[in-house]
ZASE-117875 format. One record per residue: residue number from 0; residue in one letter; x, y, z of N, C-alpha, C in turn. Coordinates in steps of 0.1 Angstrom, whole numbers. Example, Ala and Ser with C-alpha at 12.3 -4.5 7.8 and 13.67 -1.06 7.14 Angstrom:
BEGIN
> drenke | roba | nx | ny | nz | cax | cay | caz | cx | cy | cz
> 0 | A | 132 | -57 | 78 | 123 | -45 | 78 | 132 | -33 | 78;
> 1 | S | 128 | -22 | 71 | 137 | -11 | 71 | 129 | 0 | 79;
This chain:
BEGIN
> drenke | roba | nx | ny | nz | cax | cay | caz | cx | cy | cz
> 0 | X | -357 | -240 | 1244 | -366 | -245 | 1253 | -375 | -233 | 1258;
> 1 | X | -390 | -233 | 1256 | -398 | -225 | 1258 | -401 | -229 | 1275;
> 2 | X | -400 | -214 | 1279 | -408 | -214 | 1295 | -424 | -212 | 1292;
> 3 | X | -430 | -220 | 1299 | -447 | -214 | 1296 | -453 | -207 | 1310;
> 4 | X | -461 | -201 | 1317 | -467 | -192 | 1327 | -466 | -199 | 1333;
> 5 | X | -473 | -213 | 1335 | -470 | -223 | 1351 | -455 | -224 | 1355;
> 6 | X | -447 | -228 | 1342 | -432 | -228 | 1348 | -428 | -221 | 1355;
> 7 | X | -433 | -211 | 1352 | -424 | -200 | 1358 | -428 | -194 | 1371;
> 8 | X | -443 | -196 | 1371 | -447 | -197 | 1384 | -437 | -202 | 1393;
> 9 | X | -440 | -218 | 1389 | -432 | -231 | 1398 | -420 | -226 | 1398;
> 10 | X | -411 | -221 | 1387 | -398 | -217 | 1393 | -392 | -207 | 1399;
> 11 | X | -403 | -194 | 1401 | -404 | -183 | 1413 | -404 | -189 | 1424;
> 12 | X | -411 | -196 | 1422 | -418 | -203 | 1439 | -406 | -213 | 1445;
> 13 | X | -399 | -220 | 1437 | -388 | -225 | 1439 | -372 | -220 | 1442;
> 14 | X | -372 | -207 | 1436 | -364 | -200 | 1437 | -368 | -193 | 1454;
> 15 | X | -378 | -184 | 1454 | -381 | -181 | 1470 | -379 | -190 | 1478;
> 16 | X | -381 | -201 | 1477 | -381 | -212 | 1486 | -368 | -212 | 1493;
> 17 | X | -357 | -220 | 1484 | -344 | -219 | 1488 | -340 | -208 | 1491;
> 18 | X | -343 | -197 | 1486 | -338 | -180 | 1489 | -340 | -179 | 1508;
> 19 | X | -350 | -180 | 1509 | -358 | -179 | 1521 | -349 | -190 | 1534;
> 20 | X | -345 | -202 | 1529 | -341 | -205 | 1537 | -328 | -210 | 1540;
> 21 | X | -321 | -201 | 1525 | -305 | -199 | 1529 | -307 | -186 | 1537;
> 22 | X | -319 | -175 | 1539 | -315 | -165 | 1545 | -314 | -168 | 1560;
> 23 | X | -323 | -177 | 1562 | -327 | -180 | 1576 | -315 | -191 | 1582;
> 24 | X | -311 | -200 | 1574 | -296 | -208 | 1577 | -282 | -199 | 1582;
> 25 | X | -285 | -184 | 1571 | -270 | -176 | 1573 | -275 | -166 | 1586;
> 26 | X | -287 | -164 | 1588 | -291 | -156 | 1601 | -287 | -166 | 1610;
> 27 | X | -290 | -174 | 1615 | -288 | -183 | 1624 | -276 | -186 | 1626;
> 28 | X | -263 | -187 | 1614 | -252 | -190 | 1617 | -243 | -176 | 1624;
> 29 | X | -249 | -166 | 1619 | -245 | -153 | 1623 | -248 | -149 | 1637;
> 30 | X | -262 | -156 | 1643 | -269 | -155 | 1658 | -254 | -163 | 1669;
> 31 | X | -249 | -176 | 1660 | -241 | -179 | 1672 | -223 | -176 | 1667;
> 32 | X | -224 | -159 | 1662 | -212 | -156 | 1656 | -202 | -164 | 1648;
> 33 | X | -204 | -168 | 1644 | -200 | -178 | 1629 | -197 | -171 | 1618;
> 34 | X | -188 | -165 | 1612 | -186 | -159 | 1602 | -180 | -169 | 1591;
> 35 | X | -192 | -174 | 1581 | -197 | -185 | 1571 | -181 | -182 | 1567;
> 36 | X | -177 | -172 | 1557 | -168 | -170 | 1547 | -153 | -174 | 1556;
> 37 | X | -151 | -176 | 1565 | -137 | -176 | 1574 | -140 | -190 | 1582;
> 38 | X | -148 | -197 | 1579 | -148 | -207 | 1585 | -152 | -223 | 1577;
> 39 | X | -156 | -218 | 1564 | -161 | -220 | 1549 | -146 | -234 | 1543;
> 40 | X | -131 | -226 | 1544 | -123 | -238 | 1538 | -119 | -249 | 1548;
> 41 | X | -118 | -246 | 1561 | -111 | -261 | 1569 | -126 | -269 | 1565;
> 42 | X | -140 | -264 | 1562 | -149 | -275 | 1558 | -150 | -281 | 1547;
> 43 | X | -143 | -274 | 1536 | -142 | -279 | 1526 | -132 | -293 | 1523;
> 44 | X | -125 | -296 | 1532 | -116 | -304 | 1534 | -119 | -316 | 1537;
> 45 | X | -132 | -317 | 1543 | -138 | -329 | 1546 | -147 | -337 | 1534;
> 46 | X | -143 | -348 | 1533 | -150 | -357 | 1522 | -167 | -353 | 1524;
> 47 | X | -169 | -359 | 1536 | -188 | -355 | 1532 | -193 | -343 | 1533;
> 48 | X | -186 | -332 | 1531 | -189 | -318 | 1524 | -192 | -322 | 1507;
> 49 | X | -181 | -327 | 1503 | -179 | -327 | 1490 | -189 | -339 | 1486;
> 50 | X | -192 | -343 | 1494 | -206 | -353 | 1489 | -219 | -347 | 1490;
> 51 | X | -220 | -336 | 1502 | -232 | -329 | 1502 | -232 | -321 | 1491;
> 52 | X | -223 | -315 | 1490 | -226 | -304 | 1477 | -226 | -308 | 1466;
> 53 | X | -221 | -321 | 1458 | -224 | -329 | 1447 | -240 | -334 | 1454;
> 54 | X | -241 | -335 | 1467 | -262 | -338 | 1467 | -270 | -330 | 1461;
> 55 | X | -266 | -318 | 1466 | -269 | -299 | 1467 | -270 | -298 | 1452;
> 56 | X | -262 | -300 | 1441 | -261 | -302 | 1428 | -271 | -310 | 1423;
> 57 | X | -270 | -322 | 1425 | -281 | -330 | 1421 | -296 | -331 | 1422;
> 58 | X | -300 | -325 | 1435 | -314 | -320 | 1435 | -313 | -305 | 1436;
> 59 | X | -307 | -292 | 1433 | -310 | -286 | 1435 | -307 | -274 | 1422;
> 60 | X | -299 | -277 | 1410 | -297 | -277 | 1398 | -299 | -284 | 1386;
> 61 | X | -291 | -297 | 1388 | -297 | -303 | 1381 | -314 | -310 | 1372;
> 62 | X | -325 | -309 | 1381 | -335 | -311 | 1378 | -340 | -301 | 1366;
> 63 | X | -336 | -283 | 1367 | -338 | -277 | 1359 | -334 | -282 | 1341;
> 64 | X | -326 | -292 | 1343 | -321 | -296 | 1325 | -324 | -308 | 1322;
> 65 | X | -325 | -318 | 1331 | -335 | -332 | 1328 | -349 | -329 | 1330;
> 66 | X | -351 | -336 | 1317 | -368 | -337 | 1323 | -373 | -355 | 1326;
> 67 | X | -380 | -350 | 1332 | -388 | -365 | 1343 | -389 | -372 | 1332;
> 68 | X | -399 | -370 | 1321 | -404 | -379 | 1313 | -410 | -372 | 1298;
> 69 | X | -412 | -375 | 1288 | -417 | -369 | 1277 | -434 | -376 | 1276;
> 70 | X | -444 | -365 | 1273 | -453 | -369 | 1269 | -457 | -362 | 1259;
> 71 | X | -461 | -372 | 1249 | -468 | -363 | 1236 | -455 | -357 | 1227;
> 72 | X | -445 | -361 | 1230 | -438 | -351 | 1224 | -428 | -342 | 1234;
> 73 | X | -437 | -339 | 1245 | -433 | -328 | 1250 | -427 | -327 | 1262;
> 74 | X | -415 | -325 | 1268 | -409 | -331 | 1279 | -412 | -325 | 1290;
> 75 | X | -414 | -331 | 1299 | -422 | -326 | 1315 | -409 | -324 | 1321;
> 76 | X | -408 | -311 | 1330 | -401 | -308 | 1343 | -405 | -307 | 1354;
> 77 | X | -397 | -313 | 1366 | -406 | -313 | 1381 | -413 | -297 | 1378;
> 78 | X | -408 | -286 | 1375 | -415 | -277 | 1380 | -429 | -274 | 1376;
> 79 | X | -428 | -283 | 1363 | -448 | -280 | 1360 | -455 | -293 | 1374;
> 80 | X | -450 | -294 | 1387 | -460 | -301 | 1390 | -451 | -291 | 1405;
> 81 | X | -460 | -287 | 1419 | -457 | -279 | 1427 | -453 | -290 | 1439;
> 82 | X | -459 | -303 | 1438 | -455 | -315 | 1446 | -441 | -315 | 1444;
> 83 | X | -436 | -315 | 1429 | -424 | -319 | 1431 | -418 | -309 | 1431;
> 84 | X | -416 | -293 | 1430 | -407 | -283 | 1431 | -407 | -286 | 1448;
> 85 | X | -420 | -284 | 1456 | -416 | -284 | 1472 | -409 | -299 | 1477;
> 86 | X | -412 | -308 | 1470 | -403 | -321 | 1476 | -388 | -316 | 1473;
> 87 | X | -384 | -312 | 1463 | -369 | -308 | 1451 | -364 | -297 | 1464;
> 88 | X | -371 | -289 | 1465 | -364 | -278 | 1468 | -361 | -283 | 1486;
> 89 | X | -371 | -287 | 1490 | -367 | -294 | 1507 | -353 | -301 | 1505;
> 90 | X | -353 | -312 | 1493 | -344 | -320 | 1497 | -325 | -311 | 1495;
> 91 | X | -331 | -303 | 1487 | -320 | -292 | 1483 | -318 | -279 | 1494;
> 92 | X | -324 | -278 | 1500 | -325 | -273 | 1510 | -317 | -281 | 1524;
> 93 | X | -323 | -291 | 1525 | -316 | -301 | 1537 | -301 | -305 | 1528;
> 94 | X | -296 | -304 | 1522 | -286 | -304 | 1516 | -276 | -299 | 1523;
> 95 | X | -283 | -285 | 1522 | -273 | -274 | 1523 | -271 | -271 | 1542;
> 96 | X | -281 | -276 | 1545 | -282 | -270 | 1560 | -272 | -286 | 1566;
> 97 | X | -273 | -293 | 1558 | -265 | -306 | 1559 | -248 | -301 | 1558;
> 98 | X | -245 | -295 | 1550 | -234 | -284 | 1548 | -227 | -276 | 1554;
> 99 | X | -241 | -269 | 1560 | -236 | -255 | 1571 | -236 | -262 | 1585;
> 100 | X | -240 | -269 | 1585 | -240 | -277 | 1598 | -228 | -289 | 1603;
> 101 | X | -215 | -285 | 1595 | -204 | -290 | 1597 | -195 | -295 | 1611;
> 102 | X | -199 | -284 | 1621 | -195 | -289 | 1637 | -205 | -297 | 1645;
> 103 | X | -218 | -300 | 1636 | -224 | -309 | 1646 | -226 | -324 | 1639;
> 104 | X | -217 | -328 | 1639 | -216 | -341 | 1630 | -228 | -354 | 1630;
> 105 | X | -232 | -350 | 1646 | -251 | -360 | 1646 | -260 | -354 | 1644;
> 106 | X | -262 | -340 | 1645 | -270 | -335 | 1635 | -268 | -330 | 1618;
> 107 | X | -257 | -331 | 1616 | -255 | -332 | 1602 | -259 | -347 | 1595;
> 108 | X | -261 | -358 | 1602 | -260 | -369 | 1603 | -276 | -375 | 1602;
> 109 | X | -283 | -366 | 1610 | -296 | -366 | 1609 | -301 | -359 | 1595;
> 110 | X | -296 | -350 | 1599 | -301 | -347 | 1585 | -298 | -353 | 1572;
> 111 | X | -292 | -362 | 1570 | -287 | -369 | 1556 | -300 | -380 | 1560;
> 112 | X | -300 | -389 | 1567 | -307 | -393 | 1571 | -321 | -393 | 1565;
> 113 | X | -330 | -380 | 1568 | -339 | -376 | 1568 | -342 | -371 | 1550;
> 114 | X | -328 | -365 | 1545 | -329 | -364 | 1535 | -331 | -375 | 1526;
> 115 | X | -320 | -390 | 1525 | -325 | -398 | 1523 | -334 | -405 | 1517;
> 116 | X | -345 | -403 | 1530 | -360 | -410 | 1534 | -369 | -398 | 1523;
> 117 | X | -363 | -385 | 1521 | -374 | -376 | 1516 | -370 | -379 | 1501;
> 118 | X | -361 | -386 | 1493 | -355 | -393 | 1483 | -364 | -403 | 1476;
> 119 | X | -360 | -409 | 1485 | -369 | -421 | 1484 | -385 | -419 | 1482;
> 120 | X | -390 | -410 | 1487 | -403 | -406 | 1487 | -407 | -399 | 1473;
> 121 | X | -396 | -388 | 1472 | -394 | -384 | 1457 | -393 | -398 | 1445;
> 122 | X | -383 | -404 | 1447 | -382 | -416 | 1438 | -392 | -424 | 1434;
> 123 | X | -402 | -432 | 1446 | -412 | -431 | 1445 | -422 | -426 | 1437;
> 124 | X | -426 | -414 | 1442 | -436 | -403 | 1438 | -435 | -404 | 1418;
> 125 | X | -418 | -405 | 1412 | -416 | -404 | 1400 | -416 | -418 | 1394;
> 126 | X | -417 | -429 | 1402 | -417 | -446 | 1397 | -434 | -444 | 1397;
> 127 | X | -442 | -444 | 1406 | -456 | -444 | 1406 | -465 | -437 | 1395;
> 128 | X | -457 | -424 | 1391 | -460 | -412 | 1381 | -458 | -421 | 1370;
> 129 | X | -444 | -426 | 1365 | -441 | -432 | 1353 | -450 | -444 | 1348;
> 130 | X | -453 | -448 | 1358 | -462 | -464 | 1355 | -479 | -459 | 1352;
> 131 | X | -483 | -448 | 1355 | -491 | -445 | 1351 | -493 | -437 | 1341;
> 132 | X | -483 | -432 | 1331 | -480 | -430 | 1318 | -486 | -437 | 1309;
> 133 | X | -492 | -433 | 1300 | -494 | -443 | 1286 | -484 | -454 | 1281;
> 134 | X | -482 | -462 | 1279 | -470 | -472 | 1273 | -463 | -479 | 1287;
> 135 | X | -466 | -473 | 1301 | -456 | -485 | 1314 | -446 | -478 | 1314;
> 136 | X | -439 | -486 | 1321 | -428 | -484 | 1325 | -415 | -483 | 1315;
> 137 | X | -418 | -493 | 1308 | -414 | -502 | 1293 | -413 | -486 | 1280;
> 138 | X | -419 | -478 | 1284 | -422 | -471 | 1267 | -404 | -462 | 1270;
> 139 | X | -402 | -455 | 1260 | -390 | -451 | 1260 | -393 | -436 | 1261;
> 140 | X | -403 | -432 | 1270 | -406 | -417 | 1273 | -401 | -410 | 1287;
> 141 | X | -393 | -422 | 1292 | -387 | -416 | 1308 | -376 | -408 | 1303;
> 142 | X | -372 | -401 | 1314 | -360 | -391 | 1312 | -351 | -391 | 1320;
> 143 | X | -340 | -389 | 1321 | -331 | -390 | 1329 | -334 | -384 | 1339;
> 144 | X | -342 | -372 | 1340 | -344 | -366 | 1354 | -348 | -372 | 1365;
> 145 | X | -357 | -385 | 1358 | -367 | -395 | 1369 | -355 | -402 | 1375;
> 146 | X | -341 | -403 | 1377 | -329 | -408 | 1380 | -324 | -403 | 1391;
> 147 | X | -326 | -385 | 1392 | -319 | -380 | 1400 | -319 | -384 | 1414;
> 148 | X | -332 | -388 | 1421 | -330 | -388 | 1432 | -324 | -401 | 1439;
> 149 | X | -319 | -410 | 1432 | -313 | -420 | 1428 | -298 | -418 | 1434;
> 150 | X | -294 | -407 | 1425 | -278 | -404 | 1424 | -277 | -393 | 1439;
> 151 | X | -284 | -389 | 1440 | -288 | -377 | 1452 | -285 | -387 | 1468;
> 152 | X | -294 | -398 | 1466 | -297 | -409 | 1480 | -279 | -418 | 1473;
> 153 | X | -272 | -420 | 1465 | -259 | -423 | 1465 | -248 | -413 | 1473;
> 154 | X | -252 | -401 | 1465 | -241 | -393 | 1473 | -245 | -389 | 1489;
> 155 | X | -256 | -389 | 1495 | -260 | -389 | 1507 | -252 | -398 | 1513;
> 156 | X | -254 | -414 | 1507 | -251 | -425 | 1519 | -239 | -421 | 1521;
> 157 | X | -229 | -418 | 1510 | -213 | -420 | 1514 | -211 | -407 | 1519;
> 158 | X | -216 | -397 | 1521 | -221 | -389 | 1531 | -218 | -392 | 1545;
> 159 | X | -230 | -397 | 1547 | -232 | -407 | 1563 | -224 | -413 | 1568;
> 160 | X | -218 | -427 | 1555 | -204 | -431 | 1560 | -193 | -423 | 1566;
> 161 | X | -190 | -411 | 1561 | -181 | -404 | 1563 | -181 | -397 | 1573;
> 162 | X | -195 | -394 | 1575 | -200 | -386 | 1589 | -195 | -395 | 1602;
> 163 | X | -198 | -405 | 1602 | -197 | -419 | 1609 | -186 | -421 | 1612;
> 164 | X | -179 | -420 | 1604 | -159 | -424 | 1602 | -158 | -415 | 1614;
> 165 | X | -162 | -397 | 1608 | -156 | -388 | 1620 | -157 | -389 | 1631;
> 166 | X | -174 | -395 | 1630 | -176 | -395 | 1647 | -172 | -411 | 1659;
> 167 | X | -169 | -417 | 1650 | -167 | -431 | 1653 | -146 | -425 | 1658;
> 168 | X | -138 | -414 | 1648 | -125 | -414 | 1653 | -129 | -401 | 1662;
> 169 | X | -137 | -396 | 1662 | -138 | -382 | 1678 | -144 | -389 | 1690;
> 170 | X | -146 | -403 | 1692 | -149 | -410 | 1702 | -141 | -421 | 1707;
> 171 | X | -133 | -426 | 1698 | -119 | -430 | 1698 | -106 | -423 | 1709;
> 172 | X | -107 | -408 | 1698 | -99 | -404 | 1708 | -104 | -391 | 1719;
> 173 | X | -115 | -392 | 1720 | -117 | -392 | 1734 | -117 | -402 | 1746;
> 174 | X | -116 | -413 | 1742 | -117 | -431 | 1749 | -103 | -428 | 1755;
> 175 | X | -90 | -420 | 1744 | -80 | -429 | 1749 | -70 | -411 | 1765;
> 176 | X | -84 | -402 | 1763 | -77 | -394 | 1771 | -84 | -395 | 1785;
């Protein structure tokens, strides 16, 4: 697989992006003394960690090896278009801060949420794109990548569920003290 100049543009720019705001996520966790690495496994233990970071995977790696769609031969990746590296990288981004944000379970909650809705918009954006393709919807030039935000808005919901469970039993048993 050949990288060409725009790609690589788009995947600098993608790369800074998330760089930039895992720096600013781990500053902030460090502002209210939070030491990430010692507080990192009792979160791991929770089911909708393990669904965020299978989200975190799905928009935020995976896109690099599916491509959207083939034209001409030649298979398109979000990153030759900058709409979709800044939609990709947001939702990969709220991922993770969906992640690090493990003791606040309605704002972790929001943020799935929100991610979601920015899914959907993504999903969209690649349904709308495809249909405007030579051959419809119908031609056999889609790619599995046009899928991802599909599997992304799955592992979110059961996400939320789970978020929900917690906070639905941390209000339970606060009812019964």
């Amino acid at each position: 697989m050949k990288i060409y100049l725009p790609q690589m543009r788009c995947l600098r720019f993608y790369t800074a992006i998330l760089r930039i705001n895992i720096y600013r996520a781990i500053a902030n966790y460090k502002k209210k003394k939070l030491f990430l690495l010692g507080n990192f496994s009792p979160m791991i233990q929770r089911i909708q960690t393990v669904y965020l970071i299978l989200a975190l995977v799905t928009t935020g790696v995976l896109p690099f090896f599916f491509p959207l769609w083939n034209t001409d031969g030649k298979p398109f990746y979000f990153m030759q278009s900058q709409l979709y590296v800044v939609l990709t990288g947001l939702s990969a981004t709220m991922s993770l801060l969906g992640i690090l944000s493990y003791k606040k379970r309605q704002h972790q909650f929001v943020i799935g949420r929100l991610n979601i809705i920015l899914n959907l918009i993504l999903l969209g954006l690649f349904v709308y794109r495809s249909l405007n393709l030579p051959g419809g919807a119908s031609a056999p030039e889609k790619g599995i990548g046009m899928f991802l935000p599909i599997v992304s808005i799955v592992w979110l919901v059961l996400a939320n569920k789970a978020i929900k469970k917690d906070e639905d039993l941390v209000k339970s048993v606060d009812r019964l003290r």
